[in-house]
N, C-alpha and C positions, 0 to 999 in steps of 0.2 A: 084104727090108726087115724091120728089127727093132722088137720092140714094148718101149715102157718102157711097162709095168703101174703107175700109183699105186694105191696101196694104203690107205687109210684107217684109221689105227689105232683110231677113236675117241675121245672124248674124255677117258675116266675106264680106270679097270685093266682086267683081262684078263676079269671074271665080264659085263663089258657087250659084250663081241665077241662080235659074231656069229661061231659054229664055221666056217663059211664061210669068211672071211675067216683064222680063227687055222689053218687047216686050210694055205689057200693060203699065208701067209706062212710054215710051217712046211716046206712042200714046198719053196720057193724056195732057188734055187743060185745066185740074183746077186743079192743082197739089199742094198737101199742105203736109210738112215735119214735124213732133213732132219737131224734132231735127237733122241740118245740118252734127252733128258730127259725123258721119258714115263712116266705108272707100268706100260706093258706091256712094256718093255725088262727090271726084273726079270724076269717073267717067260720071256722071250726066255732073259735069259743063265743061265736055270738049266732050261732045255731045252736047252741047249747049242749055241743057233744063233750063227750067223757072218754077220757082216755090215761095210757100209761105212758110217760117219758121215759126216756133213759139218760136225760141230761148230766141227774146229777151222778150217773156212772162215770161220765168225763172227768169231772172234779176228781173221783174218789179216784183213780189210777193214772200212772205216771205213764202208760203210754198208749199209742193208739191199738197195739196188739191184745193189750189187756184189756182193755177197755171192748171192743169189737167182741172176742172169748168170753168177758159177761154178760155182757147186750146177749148174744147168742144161747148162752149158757140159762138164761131166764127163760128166754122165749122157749127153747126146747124142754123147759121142766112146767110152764104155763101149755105146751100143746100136749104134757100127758095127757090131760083133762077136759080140753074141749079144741076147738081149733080157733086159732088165732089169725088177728088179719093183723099185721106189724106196715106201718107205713114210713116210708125213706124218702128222700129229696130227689127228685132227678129220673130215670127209669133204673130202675132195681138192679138193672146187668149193665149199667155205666158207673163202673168204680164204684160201685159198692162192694164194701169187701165183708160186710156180713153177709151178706147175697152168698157169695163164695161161699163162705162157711158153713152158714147152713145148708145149702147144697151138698156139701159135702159129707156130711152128717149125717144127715136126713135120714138116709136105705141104715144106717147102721142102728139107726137110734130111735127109729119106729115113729116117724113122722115124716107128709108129704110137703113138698114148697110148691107151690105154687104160683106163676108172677105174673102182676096186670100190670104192662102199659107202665102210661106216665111219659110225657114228651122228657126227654135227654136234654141237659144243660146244652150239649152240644150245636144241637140246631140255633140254641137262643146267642149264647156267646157268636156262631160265626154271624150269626144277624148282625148283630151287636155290635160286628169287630168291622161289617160290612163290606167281606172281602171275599170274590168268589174265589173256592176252593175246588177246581177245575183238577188242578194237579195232588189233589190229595192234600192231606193233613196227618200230623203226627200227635197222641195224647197222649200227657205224661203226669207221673204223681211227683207230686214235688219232695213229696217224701221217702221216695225213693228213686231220686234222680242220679245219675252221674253221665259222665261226660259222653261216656261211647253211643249214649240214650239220642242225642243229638243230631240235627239235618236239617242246616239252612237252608236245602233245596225244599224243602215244604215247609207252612205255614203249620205252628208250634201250637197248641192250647194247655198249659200248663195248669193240673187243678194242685188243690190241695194247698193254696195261698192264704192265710185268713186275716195276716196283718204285717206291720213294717218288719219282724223276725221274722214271718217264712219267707217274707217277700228279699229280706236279707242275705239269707240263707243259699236261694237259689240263684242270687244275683252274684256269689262267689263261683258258683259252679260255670254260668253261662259268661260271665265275663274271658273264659278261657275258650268261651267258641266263638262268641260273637264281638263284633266294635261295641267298644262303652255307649258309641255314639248312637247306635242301634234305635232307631224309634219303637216302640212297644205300647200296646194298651193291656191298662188293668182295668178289667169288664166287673163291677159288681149287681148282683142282682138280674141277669140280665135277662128281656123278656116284660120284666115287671113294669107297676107305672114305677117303682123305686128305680130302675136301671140308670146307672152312671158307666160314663169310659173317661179313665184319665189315661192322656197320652203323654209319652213323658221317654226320654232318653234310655233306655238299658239302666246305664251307672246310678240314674236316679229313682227308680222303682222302690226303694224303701224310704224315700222322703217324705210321701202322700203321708198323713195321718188317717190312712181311711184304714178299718177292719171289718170283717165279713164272712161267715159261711158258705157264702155265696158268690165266691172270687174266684176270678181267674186270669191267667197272664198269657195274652196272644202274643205272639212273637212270627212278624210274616215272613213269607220266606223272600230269602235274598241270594245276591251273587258274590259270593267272598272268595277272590283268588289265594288270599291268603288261606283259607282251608282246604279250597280242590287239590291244592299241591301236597297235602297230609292225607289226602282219600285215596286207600286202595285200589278201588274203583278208577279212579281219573291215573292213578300209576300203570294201573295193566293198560288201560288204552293206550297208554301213551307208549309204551314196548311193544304193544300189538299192531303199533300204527308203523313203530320203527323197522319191525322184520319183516312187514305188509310190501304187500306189491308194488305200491308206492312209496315206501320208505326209505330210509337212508340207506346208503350202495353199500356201505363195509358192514351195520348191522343185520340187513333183510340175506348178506350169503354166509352169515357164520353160523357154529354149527356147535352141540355141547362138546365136542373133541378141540375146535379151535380157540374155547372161551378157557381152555383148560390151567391155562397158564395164567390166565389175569387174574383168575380167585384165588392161586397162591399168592400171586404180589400183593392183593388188596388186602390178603389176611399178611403179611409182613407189614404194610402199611399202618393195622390195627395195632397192631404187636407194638411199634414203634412210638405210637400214638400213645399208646398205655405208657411204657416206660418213661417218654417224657411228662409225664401227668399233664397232657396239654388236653384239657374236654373240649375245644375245639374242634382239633383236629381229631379228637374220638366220634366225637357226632358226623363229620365228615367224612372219615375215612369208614365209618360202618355203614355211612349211606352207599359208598363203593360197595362193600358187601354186599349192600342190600338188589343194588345196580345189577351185580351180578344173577344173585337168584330173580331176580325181576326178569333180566335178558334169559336166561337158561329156561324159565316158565313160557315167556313170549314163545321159544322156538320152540318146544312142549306143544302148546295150542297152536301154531299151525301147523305142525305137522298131527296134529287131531288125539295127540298120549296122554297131556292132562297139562295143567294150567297151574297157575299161581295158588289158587284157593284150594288145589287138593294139597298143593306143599304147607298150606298154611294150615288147612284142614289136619294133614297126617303128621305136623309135627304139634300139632294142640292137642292131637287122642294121646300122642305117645306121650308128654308132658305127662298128660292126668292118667294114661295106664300107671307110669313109673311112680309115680306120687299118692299108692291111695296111702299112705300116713298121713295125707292133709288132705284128698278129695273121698277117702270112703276108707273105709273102718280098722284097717292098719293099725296097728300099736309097734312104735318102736323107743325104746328107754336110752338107747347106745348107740354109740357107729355103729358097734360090729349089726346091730339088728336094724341100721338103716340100710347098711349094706347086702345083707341077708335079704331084705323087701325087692333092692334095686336090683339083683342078682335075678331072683326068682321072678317078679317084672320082667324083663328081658327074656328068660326060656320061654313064659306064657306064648313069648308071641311067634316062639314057634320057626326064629329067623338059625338057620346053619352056621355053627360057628367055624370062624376064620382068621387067620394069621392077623395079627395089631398091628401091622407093619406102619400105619399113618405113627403108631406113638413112638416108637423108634425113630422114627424118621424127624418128628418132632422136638421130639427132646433134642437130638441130635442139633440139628437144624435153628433150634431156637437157644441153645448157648452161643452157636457162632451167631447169630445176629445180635445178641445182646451186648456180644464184645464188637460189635461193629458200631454199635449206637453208644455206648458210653465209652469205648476206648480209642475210636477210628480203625479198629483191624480190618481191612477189610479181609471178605472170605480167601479172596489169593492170598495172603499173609497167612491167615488162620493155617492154612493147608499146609502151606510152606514147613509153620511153625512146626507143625502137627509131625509133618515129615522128617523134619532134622532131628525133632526128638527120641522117635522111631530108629531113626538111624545110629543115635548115640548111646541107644540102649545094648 
């Protein structure tokens, strides 16, 4: 069984390698590079070392998954034969994601990994960005970023930038979390004597003309009112603060029996809401919804039963139980065999079945309000109505 050794170039030129390391990759006779573009490859080619690129693998495939599955796919058919020392940018177990791969492989496919070292980008960027990171840091790939990945309460280090389209790309995503205005630095090369930082606004991060394999985009952390009011986190405080010992008189003595009546009006409210196609008042009147399960969770956790996050928790299992036609290997062609899934979903879990009374009551319940919202009936009329007809039948 043969070993591919990754090797870790570091992040910046050859004075920040550990001799360790420059020592072992100097020694090596099967020498394979992710990628040339490194500033320690000068020095490589004027030591006179020999080696295999995978560069022009980038060119020949359209994405990075495929690209990554060939690089890999060599190296595991190069270590039938002898063992390999492969060298990558950065330390081997920061986002590298042939790292990953071949790990993963490896026990199946009759070879071992092994990995040296290599200073992490990381250290060099927060140098770089020269901002203590006391309270933590968050890293992220730009290439597979979206929005929930996000937390302006810590200081952001964004890889996988290498020119004004990635830098494009993710400046659509974070403009949705962050002020256009946002100060940011784009760090290239950093560590190196090449190291640049351009400091530049959020909205303008793809103006620079710069590109690099060796970018990245800090983003520090900040205080934005305008998103704690969107974090779940800042919501439950603010209900656990209300039914708190010190909190407000009417919300800290109510009780899930006394709240019982406001989550019908608020769901007639919705209902209302829809029928006038006013999205307004939909986003408004579902935050009352939401007000409600917030308040009913608050008094949940203090009385010690369960909180917001197990309601949030217990209704995202049962979404994806009910749903494996879309989260696991279901096949449905028709209603009748979507129904058949959500049927059999439902007995899995094992709950006693019981009278539908809410849908009677419903249906019921929401023609007379429909005739109350487009006709003005109100329900005493409706009833009235109802009665005289009864009686002239």
């Amino acid at each position: 069984m043969h070993t591919i050794n990754i090797i870790g170039l570091g992040s910046s030129d050859i004075d920040s390698m550990p001799l360790g390391i420059w020592k072992e990759i100097k020694a090596s006779r099967n020498l394979y590079l992710r990628t040339e573009d490194h500033p320690v490859t000068d020095t490589m080619k004027a030591e006179g070392l020999e080696w295999h690129a995978f560069d022009e693998v980038y060119e020949s495939n359209d994405t990075f998954e495929d690209t990554y599955a060939e690089i890999c796919n060599r190296l595991a058919q190069a270590a039938e034969t002898s063992d390999v020392d492969y060298v990558v940018p950065g330390h081997p177990l920061f986002y590298e994601t042939t790292t990953a791969l071949l790990m993963a492989r490896a026990e199946e496919e009759g070879f071992r990994v092994n990995i040296t070292g290599g200073q992490s980008f990381v250290d060099a960027v927060i140098t770089a960005a020269g901002v203590p990171v006391n309270d933590g840091f968050q890293l992220l790939d730009a290439t597979d970023l979206e929005l929930r990945d996000l937390s302006h309460r810590k200081h952001t280090i964004i890889t996988q930038v290498y020119d004004r389209f990635s830098l494009s790309d993710v400046k659509l995503t974070l403009l949705d979390h962050y002020p256009a205005e946002a100060e940011v630095k784009i760090i290239v090369a950093a560590g190196s004597s090449d190291e640049m930082v351009y400091e530049t606004p959020l909205h303008e991060i793809d103006h620079l003309e710069v590109s690099s394999n060796l970018m990245a985009l800090f983003i520090p952390q900040m205080t934005l009112e305008t998103q704690e009011v969107k974090s779940i986190h800042h919501m439950m405080g603010i209900f656990d603060t209300l039914v708190g010992e010190d909190g407000c008189p009417w919300d800290k003595v109510q009780t899930h029996e006394s709240l019982e009546k406001y989550l019908i009006e608020e769901a007639y409210e919705v209902i209302e809401a829809v029928e006038r196609e006013d999205d307004d008042a939909i986003v408004e009147e579902l935050g009352d919804i939401l007000l409600q399960v917030a308040l009913h969770s608050a008094i949940g956790n203090k009385r010690g039963h369960f909180d917001f996050m197990d309601v949030l928790g217990g209704m995202t299992q049962k979404v994806i139980r009910r749903h494996p036609h879309v989260f696991s290997d279901a096949v449905v062609e028709n209603m009748d065999d979507l129904n058949d899934v959500w049927q059999n979903a439902k007995k899995a879990e094992g709950k006693k079945e019981k009278v539908k009374y809410e849908k009677e009551y419903g249906e019921k319940v929401l023609s007379w309000m429909k005739e109350t919202i487009h006709n003005q009936k109100t329900l005493s009329d409706q009833v009235e109505e109802k009665e005289d007809m009864d009686e002239t039948r």
